[in-house]
N, C-alpha and C positions, 0 to 999 in steps of 0.2 A: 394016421391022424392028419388031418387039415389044418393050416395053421388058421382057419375060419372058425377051426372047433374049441379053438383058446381064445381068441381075441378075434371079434365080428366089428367094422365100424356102422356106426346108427348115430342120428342125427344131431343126439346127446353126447357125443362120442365114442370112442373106443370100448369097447363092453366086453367082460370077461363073466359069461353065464356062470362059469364051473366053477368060478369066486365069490360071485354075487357083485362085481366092482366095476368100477367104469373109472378108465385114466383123464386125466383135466378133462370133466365134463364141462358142457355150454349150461347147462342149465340144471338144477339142484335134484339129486337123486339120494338115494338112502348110504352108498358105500361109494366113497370118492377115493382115487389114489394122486396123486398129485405132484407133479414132477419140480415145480417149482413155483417162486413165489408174485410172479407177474400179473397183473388184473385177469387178462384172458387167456391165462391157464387158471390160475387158483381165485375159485367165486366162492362169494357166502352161502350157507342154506342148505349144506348137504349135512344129510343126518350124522353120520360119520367120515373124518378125514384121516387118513394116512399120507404121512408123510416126514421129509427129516424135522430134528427138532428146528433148525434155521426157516425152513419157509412157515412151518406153524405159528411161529414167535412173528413172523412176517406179515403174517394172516392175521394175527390176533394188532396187530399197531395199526393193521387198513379197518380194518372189517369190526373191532372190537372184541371182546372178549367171547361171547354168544355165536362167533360166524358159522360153528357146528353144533350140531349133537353132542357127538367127544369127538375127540382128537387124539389119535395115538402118534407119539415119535417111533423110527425106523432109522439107524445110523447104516451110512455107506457098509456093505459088504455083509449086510442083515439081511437074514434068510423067514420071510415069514408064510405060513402055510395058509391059505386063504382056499375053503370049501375043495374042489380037486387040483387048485394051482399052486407052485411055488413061488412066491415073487421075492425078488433081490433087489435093491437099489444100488446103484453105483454112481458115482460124480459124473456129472453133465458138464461142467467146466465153464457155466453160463452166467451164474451170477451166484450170489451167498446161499449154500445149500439145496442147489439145482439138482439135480438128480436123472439118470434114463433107470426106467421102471423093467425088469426082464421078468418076463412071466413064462416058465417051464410048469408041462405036463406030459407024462409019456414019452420023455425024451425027446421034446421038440423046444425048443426056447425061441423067444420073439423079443425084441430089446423094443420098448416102445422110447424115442432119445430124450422128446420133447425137445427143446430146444438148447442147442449147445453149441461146441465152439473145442478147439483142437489146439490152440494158441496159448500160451504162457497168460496166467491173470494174477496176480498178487493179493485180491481181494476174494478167491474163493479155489475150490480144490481142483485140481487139474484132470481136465478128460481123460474117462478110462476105458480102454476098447474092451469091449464085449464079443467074443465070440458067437453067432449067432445063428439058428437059419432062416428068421425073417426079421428084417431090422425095419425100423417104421421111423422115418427120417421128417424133418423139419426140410422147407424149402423157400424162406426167405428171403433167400440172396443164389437162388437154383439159376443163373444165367450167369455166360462165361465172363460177362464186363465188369461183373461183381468181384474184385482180387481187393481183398484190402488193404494188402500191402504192408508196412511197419509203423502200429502203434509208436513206440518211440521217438520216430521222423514228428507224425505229424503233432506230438507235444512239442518239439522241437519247433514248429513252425508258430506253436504258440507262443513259446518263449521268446523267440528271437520277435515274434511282434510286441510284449512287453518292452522288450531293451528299443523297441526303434520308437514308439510311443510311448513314453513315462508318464506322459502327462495323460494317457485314456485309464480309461476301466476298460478290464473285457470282461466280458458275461458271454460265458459258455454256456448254450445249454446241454442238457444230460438230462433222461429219464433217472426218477428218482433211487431206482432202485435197480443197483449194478453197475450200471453206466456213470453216474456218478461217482462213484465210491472208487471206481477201477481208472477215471482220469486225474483225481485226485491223487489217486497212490501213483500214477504215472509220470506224473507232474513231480512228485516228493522223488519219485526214481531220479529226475534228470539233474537231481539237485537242488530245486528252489523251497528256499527254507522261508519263505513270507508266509503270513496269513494268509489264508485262504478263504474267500467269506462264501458264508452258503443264505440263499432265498429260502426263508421261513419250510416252503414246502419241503426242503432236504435234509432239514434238520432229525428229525426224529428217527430217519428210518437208518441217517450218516451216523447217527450215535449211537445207534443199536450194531452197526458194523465194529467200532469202535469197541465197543462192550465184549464183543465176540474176539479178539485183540487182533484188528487190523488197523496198524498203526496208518492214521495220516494226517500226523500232526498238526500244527497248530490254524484249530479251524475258529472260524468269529463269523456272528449273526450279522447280516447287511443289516437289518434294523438298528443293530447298536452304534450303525459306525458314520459319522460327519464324512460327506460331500470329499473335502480335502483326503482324509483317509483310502477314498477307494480310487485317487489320481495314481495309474502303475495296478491298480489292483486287479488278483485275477477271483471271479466270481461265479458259482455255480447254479444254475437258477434250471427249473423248465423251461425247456424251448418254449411253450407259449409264455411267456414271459417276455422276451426277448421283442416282443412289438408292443406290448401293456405300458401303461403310463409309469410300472416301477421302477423301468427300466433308467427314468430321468433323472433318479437320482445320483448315477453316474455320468462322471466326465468327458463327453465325447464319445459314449461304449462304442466298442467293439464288440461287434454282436458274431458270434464264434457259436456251429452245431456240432456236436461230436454224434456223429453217426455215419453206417454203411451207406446210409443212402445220400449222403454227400460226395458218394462217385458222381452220380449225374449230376452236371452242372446246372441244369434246368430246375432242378431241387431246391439249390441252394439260393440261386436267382429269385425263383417266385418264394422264397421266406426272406428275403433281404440280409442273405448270412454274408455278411464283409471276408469270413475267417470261417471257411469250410473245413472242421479236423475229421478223418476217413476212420472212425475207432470204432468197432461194432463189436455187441455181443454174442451176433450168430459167427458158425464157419459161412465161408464163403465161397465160392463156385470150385475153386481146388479142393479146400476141404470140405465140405462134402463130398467130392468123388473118392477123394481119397481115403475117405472114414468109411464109405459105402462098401472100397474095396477092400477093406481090410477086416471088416469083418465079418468076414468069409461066408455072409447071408448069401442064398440063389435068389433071395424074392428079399424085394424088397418095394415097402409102402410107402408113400410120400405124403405128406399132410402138410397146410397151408404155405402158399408162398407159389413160389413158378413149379408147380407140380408136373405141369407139361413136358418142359424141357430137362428135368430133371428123369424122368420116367423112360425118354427119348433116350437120355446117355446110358441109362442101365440095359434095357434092349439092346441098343448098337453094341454093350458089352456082353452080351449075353447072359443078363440076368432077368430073372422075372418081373414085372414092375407094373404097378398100379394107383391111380390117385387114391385117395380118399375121400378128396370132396366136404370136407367137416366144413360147414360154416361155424366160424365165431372164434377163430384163433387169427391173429396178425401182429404187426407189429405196437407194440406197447403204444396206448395213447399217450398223445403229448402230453397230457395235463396229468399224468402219472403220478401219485402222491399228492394231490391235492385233492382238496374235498368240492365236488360236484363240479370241478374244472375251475374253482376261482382259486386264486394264488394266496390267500389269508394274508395277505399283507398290504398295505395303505402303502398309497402312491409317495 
């Protein structure tokens, strides 16, 4: 058997005929599998969703109650038989309730990863290697300049700009969901027991992580709080935020991005980030090679991001390798958690 004969990619995505399913489709089909809870992996409009109960409950706060037909939950290390496939979920280590999808027939398994990440998070379950013989990888950060290096440092670099600035705000931004949640608990890591204020748009989805018991204490609404109160303060908003007139309610901000793409400095420059932090929820040019080698696929698929150069390293190691070419997967929009891109909140 082919692993073409399990899982074929088509323009909708990844498609499993012998299931009836197709993994984060671009556009609404009748049997959706869904690896996690990010806009351009999980859309509204498909008849049926599968997935864990966290990205459903994820789906249902963006998209509303109706974003399916039904919706079935699947917990990590759950085995369900889909028409000739077996599919498994296991932790993607991406964000709250991420998941890589492996779908076996005939004693062939294909780990589809969606997007993930190999590094310690405290805000969701930690990457779990699949043994495989085609793995179908994410490639985001597929270029060697991409190292992120340690989380930790650059909260650190946050921190000590709090202590040298008492008198600013900083406003960090962070896509709403994951990214947030996981600098927040990073921050509570290094020690600092202040409030933490969040932009209207992070609110609901940061108290739904809460809900699920990941503790990061003591959080307050920037709308609740006087001008003087957020002098020293640190605050989690969307990056597009971070240039909007809300931003003027703070003291001097300190306009701070927490993302991989705050390697290049050219990035950071044309958004006007004072406070570049390197924290990303993809792996990064190591990790991916090194997830790719480990789990012990000969072939493996690459889907959205530097597919080129990622396909190039597996070749030169003698492994099979192929793009995929999917249009309509990248990196989470900015306006992430907000409705139609406005921040619901008065200047």
């Amino acid at each position: 058997m082919r692993p073409e004969d399990i899982l074929m990619p088509t323009p909708a995505g990844v498609c499993c005929k012998r299931g009836g399913f197709y993994i984060d489709p671009t556009r609404p089909v009748e049997k959706a599998l869904i690896t996690h809870g990010h806009s351009d992996h999980a859309r509204a409009g498909h008849g049926a969703v599968l997935a864990t109960q966290e990205t459903l409950d994820l789906m249902r706060l963006r998209y509303g109650e109706n974003f399916a037909g039904t919706a079935q939950a699947i917990g990590y290390g759950e085995t369900v038989s889909l028409g000739g496939a077996r599919v498994t979920f296991h932790p993607a280590g991406h964000v709250l309730g991420s998941a890589q999808i492996a779908v076996e027939a005939n004693g062939l398994r294909i780990v589809a990863a969606g997007d993930y990440k190999d590094i310690a998070d405290p805000t969701c379950a930690p990457f779990e290697l699949v043994q495989c013989d085609v793995f179908i990888t994410e490639a985001t950060f597929g270029l060697p300049v991409f190292r992120h290096g340690d989380p930790d440092g650059e909260i650190a670099k946050l921190l000590h700009s709090v202590l040298l600035f008492p008198e600013r705000g900083h406003l960090v931004g962070a896509y709403s969901l994951g990214k947030a949640q996981r600098v927040i608990a990073l921050i509570r890591k290094a020690g600092y027991d202040q409030p933490i204020y969040l932009h209207g748009a992070m609110e609901t989805i940061t108290r739904y992580y809460e809900r699920r018991g990941i503790a990061l204490g003591d959080l307050r609404a920037v709308r609740e709080a006087k001008k003087d109160e957020l002098a020293g303060a640190i605050a989690i908003c969307p990056p597009s935020a971070l240039q909007e007139v809300w931003s003027r309610r703070f003291p001097d901000p300190v306009s701070s991005f927490a993302s991989g793409w705050m390697r290049v400095r050219a990035r950071s420059r044309q958004r006007g980030v004072e406070l570049p932090l390197v924290i990303s929820d993809h792996a990064d040019w190591d990790g991916l090679t090194a997830t790719i080698a480990a789990t012990g696929a000969p072939e493996i698929w690459v889907t959205h991001g530097q597919e080129d150069a990622l396909v190039h390293w597996c070749t030169q190691h003698g492994l099979k390798a192929r793009p995929l070419d999917i249009v309509g997967y990248g990196d989470e929009d900015e306006s992430d958690g907000t409705t139609d891109g406005k921040t619901g909140e008065t200047p």
